[in-house]
Structure formats: C-alpha cells, structure tokens
Backbone bond lengths (Angstrom), bond angles and torsions (degrees), N, CA, C in turn:
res aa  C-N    CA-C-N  psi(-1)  N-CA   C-N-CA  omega(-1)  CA-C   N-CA-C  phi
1 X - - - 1.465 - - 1.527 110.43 -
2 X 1.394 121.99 123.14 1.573 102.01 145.79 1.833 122.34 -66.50
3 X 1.208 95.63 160.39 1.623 105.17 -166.05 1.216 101.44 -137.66
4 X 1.334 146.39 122.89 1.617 149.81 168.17 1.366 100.59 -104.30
5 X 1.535 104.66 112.73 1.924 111.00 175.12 1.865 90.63 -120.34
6 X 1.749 82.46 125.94 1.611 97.78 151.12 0.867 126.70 -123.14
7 X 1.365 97.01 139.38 1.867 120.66 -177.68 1.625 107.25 125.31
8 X 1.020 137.27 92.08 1.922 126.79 158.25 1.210 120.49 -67.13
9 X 0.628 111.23 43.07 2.129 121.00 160.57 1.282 89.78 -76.30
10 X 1.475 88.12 168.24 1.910 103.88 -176.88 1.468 103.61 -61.98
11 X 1.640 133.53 -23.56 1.118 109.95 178.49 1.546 102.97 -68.94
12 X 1.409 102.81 -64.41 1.709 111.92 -167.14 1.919 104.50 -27.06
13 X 1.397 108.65 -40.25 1.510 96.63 -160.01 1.674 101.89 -83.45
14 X 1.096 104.70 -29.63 1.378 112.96 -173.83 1.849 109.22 -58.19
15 X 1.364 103.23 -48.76 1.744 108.18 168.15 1.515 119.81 -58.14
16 X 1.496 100.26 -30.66 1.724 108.10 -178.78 1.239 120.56 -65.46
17 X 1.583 105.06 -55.12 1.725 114.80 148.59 1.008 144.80 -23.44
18 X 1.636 96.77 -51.05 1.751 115.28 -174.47 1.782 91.86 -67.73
19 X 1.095 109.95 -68.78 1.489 123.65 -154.31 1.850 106.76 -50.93
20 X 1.254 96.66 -45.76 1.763 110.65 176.15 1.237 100.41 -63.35
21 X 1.234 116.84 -37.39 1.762 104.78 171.57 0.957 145.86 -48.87
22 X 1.453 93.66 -31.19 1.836 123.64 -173.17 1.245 105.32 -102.78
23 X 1.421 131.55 0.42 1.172 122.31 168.99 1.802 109.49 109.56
24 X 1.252 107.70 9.99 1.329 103.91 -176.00 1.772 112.56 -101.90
25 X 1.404 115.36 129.89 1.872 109.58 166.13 0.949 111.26 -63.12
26 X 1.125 110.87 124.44 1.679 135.73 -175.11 1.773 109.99 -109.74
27 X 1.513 118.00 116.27 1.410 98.86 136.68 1.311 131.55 -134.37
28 X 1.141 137.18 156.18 1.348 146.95 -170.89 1.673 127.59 -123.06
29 X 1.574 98.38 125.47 1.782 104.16 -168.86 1.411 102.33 -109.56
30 X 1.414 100.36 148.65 1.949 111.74 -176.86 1.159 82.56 -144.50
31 X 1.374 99.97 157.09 1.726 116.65 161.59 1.315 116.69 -90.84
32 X 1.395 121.67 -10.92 1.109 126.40 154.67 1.476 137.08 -107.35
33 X 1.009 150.79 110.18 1.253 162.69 -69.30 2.066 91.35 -141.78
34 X 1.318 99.21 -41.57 1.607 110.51 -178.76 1.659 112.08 -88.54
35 X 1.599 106.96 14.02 1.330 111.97 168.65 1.239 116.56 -76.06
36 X 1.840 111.02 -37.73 1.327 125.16 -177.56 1.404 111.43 -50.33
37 X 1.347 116.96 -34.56 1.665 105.09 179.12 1.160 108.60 -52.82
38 X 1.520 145.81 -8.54 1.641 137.02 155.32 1.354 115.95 -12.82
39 X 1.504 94.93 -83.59 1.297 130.87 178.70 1.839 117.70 -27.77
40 X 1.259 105.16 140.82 1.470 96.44 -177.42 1.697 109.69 -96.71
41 X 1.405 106.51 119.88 1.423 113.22 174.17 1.523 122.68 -6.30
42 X 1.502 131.15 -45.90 1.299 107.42 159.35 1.398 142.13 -121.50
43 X 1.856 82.54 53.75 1.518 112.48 153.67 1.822 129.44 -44.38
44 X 0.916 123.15 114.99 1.789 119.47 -148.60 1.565 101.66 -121.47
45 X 1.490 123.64 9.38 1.061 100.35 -179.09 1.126 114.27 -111.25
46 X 1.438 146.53 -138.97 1.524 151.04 -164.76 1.364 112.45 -104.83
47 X 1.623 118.26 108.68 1.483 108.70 173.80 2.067 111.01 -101.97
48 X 1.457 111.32 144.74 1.223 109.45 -160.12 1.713 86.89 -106.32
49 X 1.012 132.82 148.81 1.549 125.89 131.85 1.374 128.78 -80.95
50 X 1.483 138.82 113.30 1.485 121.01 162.68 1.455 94.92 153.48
51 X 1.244 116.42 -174.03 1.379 140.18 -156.96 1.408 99.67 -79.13
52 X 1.623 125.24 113.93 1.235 146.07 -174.85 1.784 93.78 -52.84
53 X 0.849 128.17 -47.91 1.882 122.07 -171.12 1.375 117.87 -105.69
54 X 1.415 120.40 9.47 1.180 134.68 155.80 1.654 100.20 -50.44
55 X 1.123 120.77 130.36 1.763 112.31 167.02 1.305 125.34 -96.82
56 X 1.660 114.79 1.35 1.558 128.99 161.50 1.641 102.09 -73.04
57 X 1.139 103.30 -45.87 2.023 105.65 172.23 1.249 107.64 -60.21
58 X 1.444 117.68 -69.35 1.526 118.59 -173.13 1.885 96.68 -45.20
59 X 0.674 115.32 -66.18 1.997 114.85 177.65 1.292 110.65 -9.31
60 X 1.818 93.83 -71.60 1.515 110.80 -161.22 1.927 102.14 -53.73
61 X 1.271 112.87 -46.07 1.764 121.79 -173.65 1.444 98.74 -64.69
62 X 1.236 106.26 -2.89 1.746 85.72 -172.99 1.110 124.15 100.31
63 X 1.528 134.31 2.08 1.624 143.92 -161.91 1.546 115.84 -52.58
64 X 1.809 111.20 -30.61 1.506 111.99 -178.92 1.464 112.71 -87.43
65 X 1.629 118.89 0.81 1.399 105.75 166.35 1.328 111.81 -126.90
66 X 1.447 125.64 19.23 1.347 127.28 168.27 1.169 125.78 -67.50
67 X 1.187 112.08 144.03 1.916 115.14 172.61 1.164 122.74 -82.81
68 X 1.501 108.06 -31.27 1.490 128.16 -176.30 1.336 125.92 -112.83
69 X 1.325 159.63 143.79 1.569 138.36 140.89 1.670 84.16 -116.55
70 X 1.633 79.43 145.07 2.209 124.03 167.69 1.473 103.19 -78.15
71 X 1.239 161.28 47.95 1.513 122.11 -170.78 1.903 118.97 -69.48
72 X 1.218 116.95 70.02 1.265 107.05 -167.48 1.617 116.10 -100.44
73 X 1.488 123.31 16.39 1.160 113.05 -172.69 1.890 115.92 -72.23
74 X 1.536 121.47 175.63 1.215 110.15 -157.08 2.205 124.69 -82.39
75 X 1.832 81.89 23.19 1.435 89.14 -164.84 1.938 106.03 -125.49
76 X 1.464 106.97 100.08 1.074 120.81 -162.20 1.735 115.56 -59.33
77 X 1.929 112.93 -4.93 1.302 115.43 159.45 1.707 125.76 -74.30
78 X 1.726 96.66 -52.73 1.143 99.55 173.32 1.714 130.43 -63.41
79 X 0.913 92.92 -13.62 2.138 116.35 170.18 1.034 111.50 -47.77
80 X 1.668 87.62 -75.46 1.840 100.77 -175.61 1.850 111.09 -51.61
81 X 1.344 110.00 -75.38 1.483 117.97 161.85 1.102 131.42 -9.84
82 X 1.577 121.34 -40.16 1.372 124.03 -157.02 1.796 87.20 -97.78
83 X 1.604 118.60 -39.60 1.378 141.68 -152.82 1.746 92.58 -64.74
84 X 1.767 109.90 -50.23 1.584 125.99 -146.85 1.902 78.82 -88.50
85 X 1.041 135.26 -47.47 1.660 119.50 158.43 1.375 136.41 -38.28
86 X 1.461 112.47 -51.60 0.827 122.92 171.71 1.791 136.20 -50.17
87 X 1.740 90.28 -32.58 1.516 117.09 -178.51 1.326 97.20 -93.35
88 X 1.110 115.65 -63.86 1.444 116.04 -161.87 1.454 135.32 -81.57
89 X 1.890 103.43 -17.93 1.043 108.99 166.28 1.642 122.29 -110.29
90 X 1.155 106.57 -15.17 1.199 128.07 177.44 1.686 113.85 -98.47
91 X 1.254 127.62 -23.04 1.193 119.25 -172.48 1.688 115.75 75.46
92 X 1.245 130.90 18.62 1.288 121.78 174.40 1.286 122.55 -67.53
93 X 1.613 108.13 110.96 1.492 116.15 -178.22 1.845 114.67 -39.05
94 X 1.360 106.71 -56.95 1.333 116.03 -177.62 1.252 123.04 -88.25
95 X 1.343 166.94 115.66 1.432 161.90 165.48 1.337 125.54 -133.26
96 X 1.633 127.42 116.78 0.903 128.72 166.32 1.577 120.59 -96.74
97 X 1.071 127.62 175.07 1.671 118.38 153.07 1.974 103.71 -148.17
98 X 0.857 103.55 149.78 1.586 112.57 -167.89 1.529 88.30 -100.95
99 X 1.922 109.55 122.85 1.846 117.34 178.20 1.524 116.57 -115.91
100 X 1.058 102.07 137.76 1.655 79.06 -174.57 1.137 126.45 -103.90
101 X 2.049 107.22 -4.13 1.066 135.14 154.74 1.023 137.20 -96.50
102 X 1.860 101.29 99.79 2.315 118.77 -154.22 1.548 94.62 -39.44
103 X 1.472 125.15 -76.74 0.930 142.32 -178.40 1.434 98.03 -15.59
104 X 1.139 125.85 -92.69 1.901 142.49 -156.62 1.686 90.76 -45.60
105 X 1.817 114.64 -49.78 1.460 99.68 -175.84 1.826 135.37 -82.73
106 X 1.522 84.21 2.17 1.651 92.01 151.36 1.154 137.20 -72.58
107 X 1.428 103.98 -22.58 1.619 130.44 161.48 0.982 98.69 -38.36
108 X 1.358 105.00 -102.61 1.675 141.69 -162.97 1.723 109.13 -40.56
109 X 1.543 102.26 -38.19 1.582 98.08 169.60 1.550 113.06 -56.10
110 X 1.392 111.06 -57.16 0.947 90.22 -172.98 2.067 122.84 -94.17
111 X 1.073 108.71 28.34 1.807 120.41 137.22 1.413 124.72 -69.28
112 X 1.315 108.28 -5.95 1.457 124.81 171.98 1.625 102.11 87.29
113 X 1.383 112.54 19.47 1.625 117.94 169.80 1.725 122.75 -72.17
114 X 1.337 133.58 47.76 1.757 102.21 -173.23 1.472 142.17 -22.90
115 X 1.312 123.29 113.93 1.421 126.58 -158.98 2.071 91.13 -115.79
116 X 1.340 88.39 150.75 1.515 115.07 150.89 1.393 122.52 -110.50
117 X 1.287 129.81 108.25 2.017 130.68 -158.32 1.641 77.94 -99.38
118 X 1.725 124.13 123.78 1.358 102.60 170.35 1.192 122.11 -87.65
119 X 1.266 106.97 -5.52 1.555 116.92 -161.92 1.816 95.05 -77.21
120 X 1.501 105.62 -45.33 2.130 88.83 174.87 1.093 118.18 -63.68
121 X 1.218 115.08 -40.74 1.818 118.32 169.47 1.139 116.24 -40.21
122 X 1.371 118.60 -81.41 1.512 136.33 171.94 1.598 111.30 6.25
123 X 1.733 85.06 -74.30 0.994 126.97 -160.67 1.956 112.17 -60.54
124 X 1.243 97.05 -72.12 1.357 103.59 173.92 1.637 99.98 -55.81
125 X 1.441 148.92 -31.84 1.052 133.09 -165.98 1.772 116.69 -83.41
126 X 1.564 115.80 -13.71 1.023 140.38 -172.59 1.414 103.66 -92.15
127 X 1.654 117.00 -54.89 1.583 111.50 161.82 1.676 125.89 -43.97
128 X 1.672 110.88 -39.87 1.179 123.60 169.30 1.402 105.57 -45.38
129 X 1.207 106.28 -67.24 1.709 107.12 -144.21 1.648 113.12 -70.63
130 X 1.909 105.44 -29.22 1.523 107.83 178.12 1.909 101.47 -85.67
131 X 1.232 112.84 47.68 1.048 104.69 -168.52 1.811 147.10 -25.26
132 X 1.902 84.96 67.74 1.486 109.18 159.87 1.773 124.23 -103.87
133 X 1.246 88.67 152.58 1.852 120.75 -174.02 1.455 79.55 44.13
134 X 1.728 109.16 -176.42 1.453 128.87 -135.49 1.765 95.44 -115.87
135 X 1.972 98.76 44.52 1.551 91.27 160.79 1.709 120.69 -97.65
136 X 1.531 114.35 10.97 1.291 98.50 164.96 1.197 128.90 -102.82
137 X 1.768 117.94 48.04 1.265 107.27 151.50 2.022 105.20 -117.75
138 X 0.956 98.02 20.47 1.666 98.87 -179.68 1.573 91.57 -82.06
139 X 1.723 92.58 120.79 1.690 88.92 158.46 1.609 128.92 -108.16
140 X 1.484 89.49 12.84 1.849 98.96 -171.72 1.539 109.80 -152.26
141 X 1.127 135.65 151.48 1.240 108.13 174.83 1.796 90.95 -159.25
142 X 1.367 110.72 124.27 1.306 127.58 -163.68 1.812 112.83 -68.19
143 X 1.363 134.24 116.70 1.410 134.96 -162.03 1.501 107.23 -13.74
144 X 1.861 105.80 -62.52 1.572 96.41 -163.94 1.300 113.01 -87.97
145 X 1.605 112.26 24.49 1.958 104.97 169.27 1.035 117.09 83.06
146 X 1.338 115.49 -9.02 1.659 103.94 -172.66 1.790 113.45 -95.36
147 X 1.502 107.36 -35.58 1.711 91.56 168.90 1.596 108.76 -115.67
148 X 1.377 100.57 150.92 1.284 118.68 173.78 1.425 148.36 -108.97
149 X 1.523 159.43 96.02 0.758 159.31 -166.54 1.794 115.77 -56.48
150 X 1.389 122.03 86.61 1.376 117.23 -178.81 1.558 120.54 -111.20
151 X 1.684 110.27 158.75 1.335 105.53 169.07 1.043 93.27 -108.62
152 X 1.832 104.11 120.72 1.683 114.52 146.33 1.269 143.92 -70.17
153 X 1.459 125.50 139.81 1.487 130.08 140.66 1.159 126.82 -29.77
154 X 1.054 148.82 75.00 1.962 141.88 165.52 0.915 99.95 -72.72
155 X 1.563 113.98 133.70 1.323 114.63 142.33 1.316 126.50 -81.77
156 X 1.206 115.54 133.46 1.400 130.83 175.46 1.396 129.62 -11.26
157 X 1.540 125.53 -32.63 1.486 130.72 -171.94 1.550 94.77 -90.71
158 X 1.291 113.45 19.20 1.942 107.91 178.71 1.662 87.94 -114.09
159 X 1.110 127.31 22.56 1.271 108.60 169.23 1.721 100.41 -106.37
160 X 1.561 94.23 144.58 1.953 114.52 -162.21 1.718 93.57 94.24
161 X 0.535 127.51 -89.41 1.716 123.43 176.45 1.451 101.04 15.64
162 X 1.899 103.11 135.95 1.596 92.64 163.05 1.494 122.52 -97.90
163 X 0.946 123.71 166.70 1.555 122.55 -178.63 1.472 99.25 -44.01
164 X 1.490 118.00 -64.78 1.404 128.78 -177.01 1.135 104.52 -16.01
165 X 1.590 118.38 -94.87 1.780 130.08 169.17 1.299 116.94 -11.83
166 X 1.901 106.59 -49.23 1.124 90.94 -147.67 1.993 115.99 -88.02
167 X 1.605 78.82 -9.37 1.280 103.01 163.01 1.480 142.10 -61.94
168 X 1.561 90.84 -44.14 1.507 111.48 158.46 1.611 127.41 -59.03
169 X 1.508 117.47 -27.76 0.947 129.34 -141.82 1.886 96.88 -115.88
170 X 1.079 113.29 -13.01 1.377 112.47 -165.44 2.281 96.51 -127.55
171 X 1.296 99.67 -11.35 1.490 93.68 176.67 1.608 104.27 87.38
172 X 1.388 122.52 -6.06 1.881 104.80 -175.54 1.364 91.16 -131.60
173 X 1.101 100.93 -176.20 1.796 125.55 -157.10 1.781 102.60 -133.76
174 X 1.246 98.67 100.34 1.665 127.34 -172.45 2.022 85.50 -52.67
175 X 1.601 120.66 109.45 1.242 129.31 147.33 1.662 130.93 -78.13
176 X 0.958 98.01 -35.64 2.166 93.13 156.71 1.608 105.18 -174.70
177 X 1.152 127.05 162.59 1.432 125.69 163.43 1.232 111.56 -120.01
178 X 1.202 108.55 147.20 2.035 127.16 174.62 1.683 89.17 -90.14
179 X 1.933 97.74 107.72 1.364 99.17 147.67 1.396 122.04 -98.42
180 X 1.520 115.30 168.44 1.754 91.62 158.70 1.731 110.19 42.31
181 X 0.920 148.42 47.74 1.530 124.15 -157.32 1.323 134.76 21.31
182 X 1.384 121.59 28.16 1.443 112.91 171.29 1.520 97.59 -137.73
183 X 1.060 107.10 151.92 1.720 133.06 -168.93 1.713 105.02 -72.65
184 X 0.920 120.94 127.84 1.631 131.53 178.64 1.299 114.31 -116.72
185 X 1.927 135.94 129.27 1.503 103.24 175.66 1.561 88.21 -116.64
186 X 1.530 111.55 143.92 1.127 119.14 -171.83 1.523 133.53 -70.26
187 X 0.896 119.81 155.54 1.699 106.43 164.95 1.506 106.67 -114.11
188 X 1.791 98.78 179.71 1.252 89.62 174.03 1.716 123.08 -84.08
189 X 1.070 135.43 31.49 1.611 152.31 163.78 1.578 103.93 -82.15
190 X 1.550 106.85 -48.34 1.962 114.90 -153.81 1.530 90.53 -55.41
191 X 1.196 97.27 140.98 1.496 119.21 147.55 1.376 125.01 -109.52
192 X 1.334 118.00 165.49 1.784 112.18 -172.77 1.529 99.58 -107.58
193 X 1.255 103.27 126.66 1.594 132.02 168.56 1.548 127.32 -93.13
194 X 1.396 106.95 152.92 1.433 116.52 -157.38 1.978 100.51 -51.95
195 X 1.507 113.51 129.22 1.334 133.00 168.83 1.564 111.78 66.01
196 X 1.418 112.36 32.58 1.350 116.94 166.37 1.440 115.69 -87.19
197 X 1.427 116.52 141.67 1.850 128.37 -141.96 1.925 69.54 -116.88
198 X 1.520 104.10 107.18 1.508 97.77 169.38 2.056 114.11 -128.51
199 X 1.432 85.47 130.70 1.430 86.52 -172.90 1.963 106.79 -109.47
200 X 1.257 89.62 144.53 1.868 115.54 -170.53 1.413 113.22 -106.86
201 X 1.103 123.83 134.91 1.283 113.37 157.48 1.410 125.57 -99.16
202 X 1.305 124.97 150.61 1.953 118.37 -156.35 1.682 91.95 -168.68
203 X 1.548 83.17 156.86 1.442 101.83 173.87 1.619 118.37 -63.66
204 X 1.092 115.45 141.23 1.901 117.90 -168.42 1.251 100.17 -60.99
205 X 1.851 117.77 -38.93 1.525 116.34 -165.13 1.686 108.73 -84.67
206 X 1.592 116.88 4.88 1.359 110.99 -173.14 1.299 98.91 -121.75
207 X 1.490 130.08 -6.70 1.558 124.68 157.52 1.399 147.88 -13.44
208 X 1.005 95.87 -80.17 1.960 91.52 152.76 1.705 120.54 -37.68
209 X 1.415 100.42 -66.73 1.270 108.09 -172.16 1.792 120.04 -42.24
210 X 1.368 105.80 -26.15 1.722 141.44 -166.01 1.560 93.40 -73.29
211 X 1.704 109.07 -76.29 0.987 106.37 160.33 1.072 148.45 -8.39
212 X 1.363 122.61 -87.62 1.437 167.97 -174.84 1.914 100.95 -37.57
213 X 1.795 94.53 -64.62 1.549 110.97 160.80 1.536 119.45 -34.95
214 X 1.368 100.70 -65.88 1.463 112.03 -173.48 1.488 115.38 -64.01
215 X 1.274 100.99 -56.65 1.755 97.78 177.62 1.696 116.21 -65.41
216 X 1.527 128.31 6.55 1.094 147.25 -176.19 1.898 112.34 -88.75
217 X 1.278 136.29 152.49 1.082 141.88 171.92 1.369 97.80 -69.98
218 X 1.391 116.43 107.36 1.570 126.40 156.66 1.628 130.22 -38.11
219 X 1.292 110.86 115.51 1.749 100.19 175.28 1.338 138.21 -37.00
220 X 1.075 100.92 168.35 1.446 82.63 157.87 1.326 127.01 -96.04
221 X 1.514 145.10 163.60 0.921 166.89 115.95 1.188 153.19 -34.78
222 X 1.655 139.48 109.17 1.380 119.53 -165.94 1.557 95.39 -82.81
C-alpha cells in the first residue's frame, strides 16, 4: 500500500516505521521540517514539508494514489480537515484521524470518518495498568464512551446456556468467544461451554450491572 501519515510526532513517526516495516511506501508531512529527526535514519520513504490539508501538499505525498491517509498530528482541527480531504476530495479508500475530543469523534464516526479519541484510550489504558476499579477487563471502548467491549466473569452454572438467554439475561450482546484459544463468533444456536473467555459488548452505564449477572448463578430455565 502507499500510506500518507500527517503529523511526525512520536505517534506520526512511530506509524511510519511500523508501516515501512511491513513493506508499505510511506510518506509523511510536518510543518516542521525538524520533526523528521523522529524518523530513524534509514527511514526510506517520502518526507513532505507543509500544511497536512493543503491539497498542493497532499499532491506532493502522493494523496491521488494512496490507499490510506494517518491524520495524527497534535491538532484535532487540522485532523479532521486534512482526513474530510482526503476522503472526499481525494477518494482515499482508508482514513483515519486521531481526536482528542471523545465527543467531536463521535461525530466524525459517524460521517463515516474512523477516529482514535486519545483521551478514552489513555485513560482506560492507565486505569488498566495501575490496576484500579474493574477497567481491566475493557478491551474496546467506543470514541464517545458509552459502549464497551468486555471480558466477562461467568459463573459456571451458565455453561449449556444459549447465547440467546444469555444475552437476554445479562443486558449485552455476546461479540466473540476465545475457545480452546481460538476465537468463535456466535450464532443464535451457540451455547457457552465449560472455560470459554467470552467477551460482550454493553453500555458503559450498565456495566456493573452486566457483570454482576454474569458472574452470578444463572436461573433457571424452562
């Protein structure tokens, strides 16, 4: 793929890296020229100088044959801007832009923009790691915060149970389970089997409650 990332901040260079690693042409625009020292010396792909949504810049990087645009520099106007060009005037199949305001990138998600909000990330990833209150089982967490991707606790008497029930019964909607180590996506037939690691997606404000269900002795059933 070519890939056009703007912004060389440690993210921007860090994606430039990754991608050149794997074999992809990379180029990357800063408005500052002494950003490029990011980059590791035998960095090989295209560095731009100038205004990420300028479309004489986007040109010079290559914007009309890219697969991808980065918008990750540290200014959540020029992001969007450079991102809504990229798509709309350029046709870029792929586009992200990195927001740092959840709110604004609930927007844009749904303009059909993919956003990264860093501030929920951050955030939830920092709760993870000092492992306080019960954010390290979130493995996803949607721009504006409100639904979440978690791995639950079951208790044990939910095994034979069908997803259906168990779905009904706990308020979230089973997104895949780790059997055996390999990923399963359910239908409505599956039932959950002994020591399957199953993750739900649910509203942030009904979490506990999600929980609580699941890690609970299951009803009974006719």
């Amino acid at each position: 793929m070519h890939v056009v990332v703007m912004g060389c901040g440690r993210v921007g260079a860090s994606i430039a890296q990754e991608l050149q690693g794997s074999g992809h042409d990379v180029s990357i625009i800063d408005r500052d020229a002494t950003a490029f020292r990011r980059l590791p010396e035998d960095f090989g792909g295209t560095k731009v100088k100038g205004v990420g949504f300028d479309q004489e810049v986007l040109r010079r990087a290559g914007i009309a044959e890219a697969d991808a645009f980065a918008a990750v520099s540290s200014g959540d106007n020029s992001n969007i801007i450079a991102a809504r060009v990229a798509r709309e005037t350029f046709n870029v199949p792929k586009v992200v832009a990195r927001i740092y305001d959840a709110k604004r990138a609930a927007v844009y998600e749904r303009l059909g923009i993919p956003t990264v909000a860093t501030v929920p990330w951050t955030t939830d990833r920092f709760i993870s790691a000092l492992g306080s209150g019960s954010a390290d089982d979130v493995a996803w967490t949607e721009p504006s915060g409100e639904v979440a991707i978690v791995q639950l606790t079951v208790h044990e008497s939910w095994v034979g149970t069908s997803v259906t029930l168990f779905q009904e019964n706990t308020g979230s909607r089973v997104s895949f389970i780790n059997r055996l180590g390999r990923p399963v996506l359910p239908s409505a037939k599956s039932v959950l089997q002994q020591d399957d690691q199953v993750f739900v997606a649910a509203l942030t404000d009904n979490l506990e409650a999600v929980r609580t269900v699941a890690a609970g002795v299951a009803p009974e059933f006719d």
